[in-house]
N, C-alpha and C positions, 0 to 999 in steps of 0.2 A: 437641423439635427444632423450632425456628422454619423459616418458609417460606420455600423458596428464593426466590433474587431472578432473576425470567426474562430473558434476555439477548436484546438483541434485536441483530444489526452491523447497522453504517454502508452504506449502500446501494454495489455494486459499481460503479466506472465504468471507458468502454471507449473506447480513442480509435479515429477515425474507419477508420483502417486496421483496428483490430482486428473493429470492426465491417461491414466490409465483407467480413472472412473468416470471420467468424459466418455472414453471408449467403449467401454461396457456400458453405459446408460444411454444417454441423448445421442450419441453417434453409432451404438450396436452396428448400423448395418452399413457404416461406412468402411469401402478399403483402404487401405493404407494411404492414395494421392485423395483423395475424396475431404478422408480427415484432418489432412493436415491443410489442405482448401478452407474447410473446414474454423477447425483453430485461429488458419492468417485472419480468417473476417471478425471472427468474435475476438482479436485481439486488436483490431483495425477498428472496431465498433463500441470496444470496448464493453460488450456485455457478458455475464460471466454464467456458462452455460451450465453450472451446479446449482443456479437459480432457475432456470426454466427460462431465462433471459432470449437466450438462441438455441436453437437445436434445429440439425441436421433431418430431414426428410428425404431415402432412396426413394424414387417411382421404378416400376419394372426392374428388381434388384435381382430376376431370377434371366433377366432377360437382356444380355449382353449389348445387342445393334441398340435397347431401346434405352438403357440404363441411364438417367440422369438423378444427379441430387442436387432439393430444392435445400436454402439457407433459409429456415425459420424462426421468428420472432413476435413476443407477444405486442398489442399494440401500442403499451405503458415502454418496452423498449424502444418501437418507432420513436416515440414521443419525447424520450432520454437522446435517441442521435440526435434527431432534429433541434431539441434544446441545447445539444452541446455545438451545433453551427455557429450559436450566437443571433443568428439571425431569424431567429422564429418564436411565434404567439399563435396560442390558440383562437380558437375565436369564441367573442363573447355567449354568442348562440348556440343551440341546442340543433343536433341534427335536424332536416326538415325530409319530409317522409309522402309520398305518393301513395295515397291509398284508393283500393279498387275494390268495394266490398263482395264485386261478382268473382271474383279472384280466391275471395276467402274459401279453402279446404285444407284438409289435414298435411298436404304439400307446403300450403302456405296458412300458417293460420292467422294473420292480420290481414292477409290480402292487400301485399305491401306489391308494389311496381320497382318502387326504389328507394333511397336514399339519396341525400347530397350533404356534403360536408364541406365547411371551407377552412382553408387554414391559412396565416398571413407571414410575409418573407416579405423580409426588410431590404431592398436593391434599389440600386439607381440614387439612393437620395429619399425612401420614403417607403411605406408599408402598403404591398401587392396584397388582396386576397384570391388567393387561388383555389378554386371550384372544383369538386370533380362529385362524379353519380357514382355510387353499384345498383343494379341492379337485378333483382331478384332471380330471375331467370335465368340469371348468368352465372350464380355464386354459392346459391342453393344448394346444399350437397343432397340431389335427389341420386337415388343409386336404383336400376333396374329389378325388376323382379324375375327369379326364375323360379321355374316348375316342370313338374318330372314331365317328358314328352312318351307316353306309351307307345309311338310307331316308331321312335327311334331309341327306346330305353334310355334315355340320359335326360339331364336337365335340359332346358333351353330359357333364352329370354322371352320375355313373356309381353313384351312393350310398353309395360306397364311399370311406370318408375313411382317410387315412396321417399318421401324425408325420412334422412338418417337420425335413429333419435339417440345415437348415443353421444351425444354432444349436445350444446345449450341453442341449438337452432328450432327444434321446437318450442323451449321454452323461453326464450326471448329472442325472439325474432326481430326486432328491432334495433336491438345493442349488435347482435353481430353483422347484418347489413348494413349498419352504421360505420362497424369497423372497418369492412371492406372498402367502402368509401373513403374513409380516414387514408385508408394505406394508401388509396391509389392519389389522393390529394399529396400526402407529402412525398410519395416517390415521385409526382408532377413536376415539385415546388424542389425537391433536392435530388431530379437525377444521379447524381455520379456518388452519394452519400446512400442510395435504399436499390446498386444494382444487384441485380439477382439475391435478392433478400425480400423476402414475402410475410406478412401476417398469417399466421393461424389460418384463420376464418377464410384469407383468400384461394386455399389451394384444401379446403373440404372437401369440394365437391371434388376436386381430380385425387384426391387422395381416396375419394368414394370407389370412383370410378376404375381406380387403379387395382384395386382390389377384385380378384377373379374370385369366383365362387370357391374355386380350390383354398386359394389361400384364405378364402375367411370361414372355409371350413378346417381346413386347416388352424387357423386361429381358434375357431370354438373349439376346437381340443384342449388346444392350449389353455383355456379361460377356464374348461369342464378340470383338467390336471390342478391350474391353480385353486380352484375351487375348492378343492378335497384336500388339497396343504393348508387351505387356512390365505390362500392366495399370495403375491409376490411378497418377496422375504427380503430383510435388512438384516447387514453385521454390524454385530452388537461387540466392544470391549467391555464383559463388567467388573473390569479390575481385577479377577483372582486370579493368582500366580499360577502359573504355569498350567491355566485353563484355557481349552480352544476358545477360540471365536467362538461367537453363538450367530445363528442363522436365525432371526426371529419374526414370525409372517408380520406383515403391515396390520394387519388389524387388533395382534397380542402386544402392539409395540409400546400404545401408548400408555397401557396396565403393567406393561414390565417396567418399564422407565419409572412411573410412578412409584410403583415399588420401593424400587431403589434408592429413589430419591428420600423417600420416605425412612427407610433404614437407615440413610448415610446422613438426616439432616442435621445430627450435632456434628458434622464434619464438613464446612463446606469447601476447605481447599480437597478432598475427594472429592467432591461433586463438578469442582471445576477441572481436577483432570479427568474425566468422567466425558465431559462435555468438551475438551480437549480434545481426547481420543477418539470423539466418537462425531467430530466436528461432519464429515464427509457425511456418517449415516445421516446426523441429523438434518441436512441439507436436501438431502433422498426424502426424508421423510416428510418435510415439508411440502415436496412436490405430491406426496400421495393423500396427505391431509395435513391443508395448511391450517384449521383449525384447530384439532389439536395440536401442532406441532406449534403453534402461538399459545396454547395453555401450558404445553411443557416449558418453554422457556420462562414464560412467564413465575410459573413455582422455581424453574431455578433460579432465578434471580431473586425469589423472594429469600430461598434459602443463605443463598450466597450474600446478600445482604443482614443478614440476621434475623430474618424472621418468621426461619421453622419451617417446619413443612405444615 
């Protein structure tokens, strides 16, 4: 079998609008050399960051000497670079998984050691499988606990660390140590194609870690304010002349949409500029619930097709 030919696409580009809601979404807390770092990769990678494809992660963004940002990507994009090399297959197998059931606690609840993954790279004249672990211990986003200290009036750590649950690590513990395995196999297998580009799952825990009690006290403000709007908001065009923008929370978006849809359905070149204009929000909204944002389309297309709302 002769050697595959490595595929390399055409570099991504973004017009000036789209790029200015890069900035305000997935990049927020990039400075100006950061994001445009930023952009080179996800135009070199070819993933498109209004998909949730890549986004930008600052660590210590408050803290100059410490400030770095990580390049992150879901694992379905590892899996799109690594398939556009040419030179890569997954493997026919199912993760294989270390279990310690004295292990098992609320920290860990499969009472998993590790994971291994392999993935196979076509070189030399013929198909490498290459190997790599995560393990638990290492990946876990455990984040410390603190508590008020009475002789000194302020919080302190408390040495006692808990899984973070606001993420899918308590609830499938398996899939996402798997992931992390996955990543570290193909960044193995394609150095110079996954540098300084991490999965999700692999930088949880420092992304835990990163977080000072200020700032995610600071964030539960933030969360308590969205709470009481109705929580984060999309702009909406709904067509009427010489009407603002409308501001409309995530959770009223997909009853207003409907709506609409619903009133315009004997019209559906309106619904497709509708859905034109409103291409970027619907893109947003997808990242906030990609369920519904799969049933809205879905009725537009039924409409736009001809068949009503």
């Amino acid at each position: 079998m002769g050697a595959l030919t490595t595929l390399r696409p055409t570099e991504a580009t973004y017009a000036p609008s789209a790029l200015a809601l890069i900035k305000r979404t997935v990049a927020s807390d990039c400075n100006d050399d950061e994001f445009s770092m930023f952009i080179h990769m996800a135009r070199s990678l070819h993933l498109d960051p209004l998909r949730r494809q890549i986004y930008a992660f600052v660590f210590s963004k408050d803290n100059p000497a410490k400030r770095r940002m990580s390049i992150i990507t879901g694992i379905d994009g590892f899996r799109a670079i690594a398939e556009r090399t040419g030179n890569y297959r997954p493997d026919e197998d199912e993760p294989t998984y270390e279990i310690d059931d004295a292990l098992k606690s609320q920290n860990n609840p499969a009472g998993i050691v590790k994971a291994t993954v392999r993935v196979w790279k076509y070189s030399h004249g013929g198909w490498h499988k290459v190997t790599a672990a995560a393990y638990w211990d290492e990946y876990a986003p455990l984040k410390e606990e603190w508590a008020y200290d009475e002789a000194r009036g302020k919080k302190q750590p408390t040495g006692k660390f808990s899984l973070d649950t606001s993420g899918n690590w308590p609830k499938m513990p398996r899939v996402m140590i798997a992931k992390c395995a996955e990543a570290l196999a193909l960044r193995k297998a394609w150095p110079d194609d996954f540098s300084n580009v991490y999965a999700a799952e692999e930088i949880d825990r420092a992304r835990v870690l990163d977080a000072t009690p200020a700032e995610l006290a600071a964030q539960g403000e933030v969360d308590a304010r969205m709470e009481r709007i109705g929580g984060p908001a999309l702009t909406v065009d709904w067509l009427v002349e010489h009407a603002p923008l409308d501001r409309v929370p995530v959770g009223q978006f997909a009853d207003r949409a409907m709506a609409f849809l619903r009133e315009h359905a004997e019209e559906p070149s309106q619904i497709l500029m509708w859905r034109e204009k409103n291409r970027h929000t619907l893109k947003e909204y997808w990242a906030h619930a990609k369920g519904d944002a799969l049933e809205l389309n879905k009725q537009i297309e039924r409409i736009t097709a001809g068949g009503g709302a």
